[in-house]
N, C-alpha and C positions, 0 to 999 in steps of 0.2 A: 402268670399273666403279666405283658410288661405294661405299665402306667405310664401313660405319654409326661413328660418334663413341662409343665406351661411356660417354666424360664426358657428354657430352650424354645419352644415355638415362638412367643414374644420375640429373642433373638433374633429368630430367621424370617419375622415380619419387618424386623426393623432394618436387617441386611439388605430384605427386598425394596423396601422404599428409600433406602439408601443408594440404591442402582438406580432404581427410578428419577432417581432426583440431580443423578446424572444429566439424563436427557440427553445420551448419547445417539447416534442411528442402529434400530435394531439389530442390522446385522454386524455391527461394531461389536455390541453387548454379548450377542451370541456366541463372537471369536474367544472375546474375552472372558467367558464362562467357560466355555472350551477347553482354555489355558489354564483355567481354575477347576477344574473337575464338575464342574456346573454350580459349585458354591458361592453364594455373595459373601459370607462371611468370611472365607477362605482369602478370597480377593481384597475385600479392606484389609486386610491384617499382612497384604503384600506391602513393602515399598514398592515408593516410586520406578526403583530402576527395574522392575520386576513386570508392570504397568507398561514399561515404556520398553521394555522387552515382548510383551505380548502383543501391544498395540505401536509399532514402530512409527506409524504417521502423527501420534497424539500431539496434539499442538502444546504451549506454554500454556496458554490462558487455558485449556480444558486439566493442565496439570493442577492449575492454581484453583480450579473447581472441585477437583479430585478433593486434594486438599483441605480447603472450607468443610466439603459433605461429609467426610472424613470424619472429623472431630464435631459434627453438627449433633444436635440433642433431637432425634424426634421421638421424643415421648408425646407431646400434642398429639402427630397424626396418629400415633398408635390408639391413645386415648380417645381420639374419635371414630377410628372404625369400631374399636370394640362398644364404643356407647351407639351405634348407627346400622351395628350388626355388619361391618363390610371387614375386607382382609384383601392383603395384596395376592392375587394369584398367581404364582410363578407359571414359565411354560412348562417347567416338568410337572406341576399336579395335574392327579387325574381330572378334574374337573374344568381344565383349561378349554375353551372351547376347541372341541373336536376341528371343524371344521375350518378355522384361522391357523393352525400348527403347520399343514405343511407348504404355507405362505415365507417364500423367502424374507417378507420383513413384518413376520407375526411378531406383536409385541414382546419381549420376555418378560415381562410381567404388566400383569394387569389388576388397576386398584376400583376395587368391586362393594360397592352396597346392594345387598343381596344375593343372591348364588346364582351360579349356572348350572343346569342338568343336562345329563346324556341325553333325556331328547330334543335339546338346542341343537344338534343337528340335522334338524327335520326343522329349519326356517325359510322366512319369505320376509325379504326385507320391503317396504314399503316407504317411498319418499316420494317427495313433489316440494310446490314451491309455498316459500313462506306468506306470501298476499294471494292463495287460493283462494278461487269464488268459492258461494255455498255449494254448488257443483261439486266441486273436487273434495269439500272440506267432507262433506255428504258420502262419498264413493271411497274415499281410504276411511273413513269410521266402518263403513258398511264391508268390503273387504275385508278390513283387520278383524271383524267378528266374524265373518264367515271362514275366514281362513282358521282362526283360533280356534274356532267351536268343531273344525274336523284335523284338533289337534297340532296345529303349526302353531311354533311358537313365532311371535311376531318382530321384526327388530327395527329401530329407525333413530332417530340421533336428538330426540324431545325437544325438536324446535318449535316453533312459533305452525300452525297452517296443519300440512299434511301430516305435519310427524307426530303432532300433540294429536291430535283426531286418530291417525294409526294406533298407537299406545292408549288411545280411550277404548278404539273399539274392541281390542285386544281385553282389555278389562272387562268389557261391557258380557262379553262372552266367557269372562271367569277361565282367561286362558294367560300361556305368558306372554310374556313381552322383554325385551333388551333394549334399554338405553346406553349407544354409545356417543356421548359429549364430547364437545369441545374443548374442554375447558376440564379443572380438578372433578375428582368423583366430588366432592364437597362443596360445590359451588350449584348452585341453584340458579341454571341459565336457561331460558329467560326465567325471571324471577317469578311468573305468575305459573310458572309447573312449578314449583315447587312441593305444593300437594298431590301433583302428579306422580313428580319423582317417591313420593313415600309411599304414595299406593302404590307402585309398581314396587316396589321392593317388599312393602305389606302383601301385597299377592303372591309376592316367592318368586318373582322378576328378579331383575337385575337391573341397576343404575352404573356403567364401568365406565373407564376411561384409562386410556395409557398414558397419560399426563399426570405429574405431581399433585398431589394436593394442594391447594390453597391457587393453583393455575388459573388467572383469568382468562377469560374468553377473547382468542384474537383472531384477527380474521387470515393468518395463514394453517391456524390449527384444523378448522373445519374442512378443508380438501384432507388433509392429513387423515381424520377421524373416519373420513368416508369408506377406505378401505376397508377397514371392519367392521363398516356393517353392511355391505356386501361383501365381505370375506366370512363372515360369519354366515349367510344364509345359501339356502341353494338353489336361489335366483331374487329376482330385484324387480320389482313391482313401481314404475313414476307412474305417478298421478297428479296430470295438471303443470307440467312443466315448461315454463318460457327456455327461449332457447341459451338466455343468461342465467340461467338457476343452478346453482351447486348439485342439481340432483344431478343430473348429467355429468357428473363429475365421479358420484357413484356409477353412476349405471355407466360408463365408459372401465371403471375399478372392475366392475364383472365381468364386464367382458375380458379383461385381460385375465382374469381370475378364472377366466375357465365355466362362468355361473349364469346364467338365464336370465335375460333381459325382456321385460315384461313392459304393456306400457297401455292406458286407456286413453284413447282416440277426444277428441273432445271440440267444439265448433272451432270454423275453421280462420274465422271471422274477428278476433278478438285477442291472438298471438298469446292467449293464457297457454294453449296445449303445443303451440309451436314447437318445442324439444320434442315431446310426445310421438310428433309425428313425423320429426327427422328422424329419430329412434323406431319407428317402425318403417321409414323407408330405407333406414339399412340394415333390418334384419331382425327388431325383434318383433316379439311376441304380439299381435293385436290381439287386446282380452274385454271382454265383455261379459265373463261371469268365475266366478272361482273356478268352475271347473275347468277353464281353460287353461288357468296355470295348472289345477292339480295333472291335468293328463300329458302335460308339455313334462310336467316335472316325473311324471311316472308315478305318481303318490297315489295309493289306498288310504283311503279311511274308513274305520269302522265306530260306528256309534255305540256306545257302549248303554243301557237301558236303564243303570243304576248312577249315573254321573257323566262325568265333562266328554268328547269323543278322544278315543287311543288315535294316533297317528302311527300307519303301519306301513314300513319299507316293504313293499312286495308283497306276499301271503304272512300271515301270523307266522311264527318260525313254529314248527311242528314240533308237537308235546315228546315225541318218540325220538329225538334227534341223543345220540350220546352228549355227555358234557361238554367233551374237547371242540366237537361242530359246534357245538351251541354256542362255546364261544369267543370260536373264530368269525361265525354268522354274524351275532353280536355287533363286532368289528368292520363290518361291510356296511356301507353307505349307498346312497343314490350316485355319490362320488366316486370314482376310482379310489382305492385305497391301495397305496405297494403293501408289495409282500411283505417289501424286509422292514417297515412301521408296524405291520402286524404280527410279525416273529416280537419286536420287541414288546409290545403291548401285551399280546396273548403269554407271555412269558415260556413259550413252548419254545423244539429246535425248531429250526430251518425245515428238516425233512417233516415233522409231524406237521407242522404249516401248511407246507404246501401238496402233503397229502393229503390233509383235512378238505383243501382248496380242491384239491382234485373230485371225490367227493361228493363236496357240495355243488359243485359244477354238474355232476352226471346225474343229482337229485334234481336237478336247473333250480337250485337256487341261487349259484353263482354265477360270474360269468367274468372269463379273462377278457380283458383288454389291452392294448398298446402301453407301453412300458413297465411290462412286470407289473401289472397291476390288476385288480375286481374290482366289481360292484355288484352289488345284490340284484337280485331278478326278480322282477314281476312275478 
């Protein structure tokens, strides 16, 4: 049996937050992991001209940053994930969110207080505006339970208004929930979640951010942040949106993202639902009850009679399925997932893939779509 090195893991936490702390553009990062076999550690231990060979645009001043992070001491942030129970998530661990990877500017790493599980891709992000009436504050608590208690994990960005009320009722129904911030995993924005932020991590949530630690809160971070958390769910639920509120900033993220724009209608009189319902005159979803996202979105749920409800893509996968289906099935989302991301995942060839895919197709639990691609079936 081999025994994992703790030196070596510590290492490749502090490699990670050492790129982090970069603050390059993701898909800068991603070149430059490329060039380095996908190692950070690899990558510090290059010179400059080596740096400045894989990234030919790098300016002086991001040299002279290089540099500083370089020789920087982060035993502090280490010392506080491991006291706070968080770690830096690279894009290649398994537990990266499913659903953000195959986003051309998914973070490469992401600095996490509490975990993410395989069923974070079965979300429903929920936002609106930060000075919601009791109205709206009322309708995302009540949502975020009813979504949660038929297994959806729930995601939003723990601000002030709809998102602190999202992430309550998500608790309230002893379900998850994802916090992605503005600002460092370690910063407590706004100050009065901060009990929020620890129950949602005590619950087995997640509090992330793709920002350095110790980052304060500014205000060109939050459009930035928005992307994942509509990149992370699979569709986007505003509630109570003016038509100057950041959420629409999200829910425009979706829409490019390929993800379900969702929105509740709200009087017409008072310019609080204004976005709301610019957002359903160009197309999204008009919802009046959970079940209208679940059947837009394709989702089963099954209530389970001893505990919380399972959230199930299509039919339960069938007890009788060989291993190999089971889990290539596994692999299949409400999303298209390519082939050749699930040759690599499944760790099978090419041919066994896409016989597997065949298959599952002809049992109709699959089903092909436009570019080389699945998704599970009803």
């Amino acid at each position: 049996m081999t025994i994992a090195d703790p030196t070596a893991g510590k290492l490749r936490q502090i490699a990670w937050l050492r790129l982090n702390a970069l603050e390059f553009a993701p898909k800068r990062v991603h070149t430059l992991l490329e060039r380095f076999g996908g190692s950070p550690e690899t990558a510090f231990s290059e010179p400059d001209s080596t740096w400045r060979d894989a990234l030919p645009d790098l300016t002086a001043k991001q040299l002279d940053r290089l540099r500083k992070i370089r020789d920087q001491d982060f035993s502090k942030e280490l010392a506080f994930l491991e006291r706070s129970g968080g770690r830096a998530v690279a894009f290649t661990d398994p537990d990266y969110p499913t659903n953000l990877k195959p986003l051309p500017d998914a973070p490469p790493v992401l600095i996490v207080r509490g975990s993410f599980v395989s069923e974070d891709k079965f979300s429903v992000a929920i936002v609106g505006s930060r000075r919601a009436s009791s109205y709206g504050l009322s309708l995302a608590r009540r949502f975020a339970a009813e979504l949660a208690d038929r297994g959806l994990t729930i995601v939003s960005g723990g601000a002030r208004g709809v998102d602190t009320q999202a992430h309550l009722g998500a608790l309230d129904a002893k379900g998850r929930t994802i916090a992605y911030l503005g600002c460092g995993a370690d910063i407590n924005y706004p100050s009065e979640n901060r009990t929020l932020f620890d129950n949602i991590v005590a619950s087995g949530g997640a509090v992330a951010s793709e920002f350095p630690l110790g980052t304060r809160p500014e205000p060109w971070r939050f459009p930035a942040r928005n992307r994942l958390i509509s990149g992370t769910a699979l569709g986007v639920l505003v509630i109570e949106s003016p038509l100057d509120s950041g959420s629409l900033i999200t829910a425009r993220e979706a829409g490019d993202q390929g993800r379900d724009v969702f929105a509740i209608p709200g009087p017409i009189d008072t310019g609080r639902s204004a976005g709301c319902h610019k957002l359903i005159q160009d197309g999204a979803k008009l919802v009046q009850s959970v079940d209208d996202i679940l059947e837009e979105l394709g989702v089963l749920t099954l209530r389970s009679p001893d505990g919380p409800t399972n959230l199930i893509s299509g039919a339960p996968i069938p007890t009788n399925l060989p291993p190999e289906q089971r889990r290539v099935l596994e692999l299949l989302t409400l999303q298209p997932r390519n082939v050749d991301s699930m040759i690599v995942e499944s760790k099978m060839t090419a041919p066994q893939v896409s016989s597997i895919l065949t298959l599952l197709e002809m049992r109709g639990l699959a089903r092909r779509v436009p570019g080389n691609a699945f998704v599970r079936v009803l």
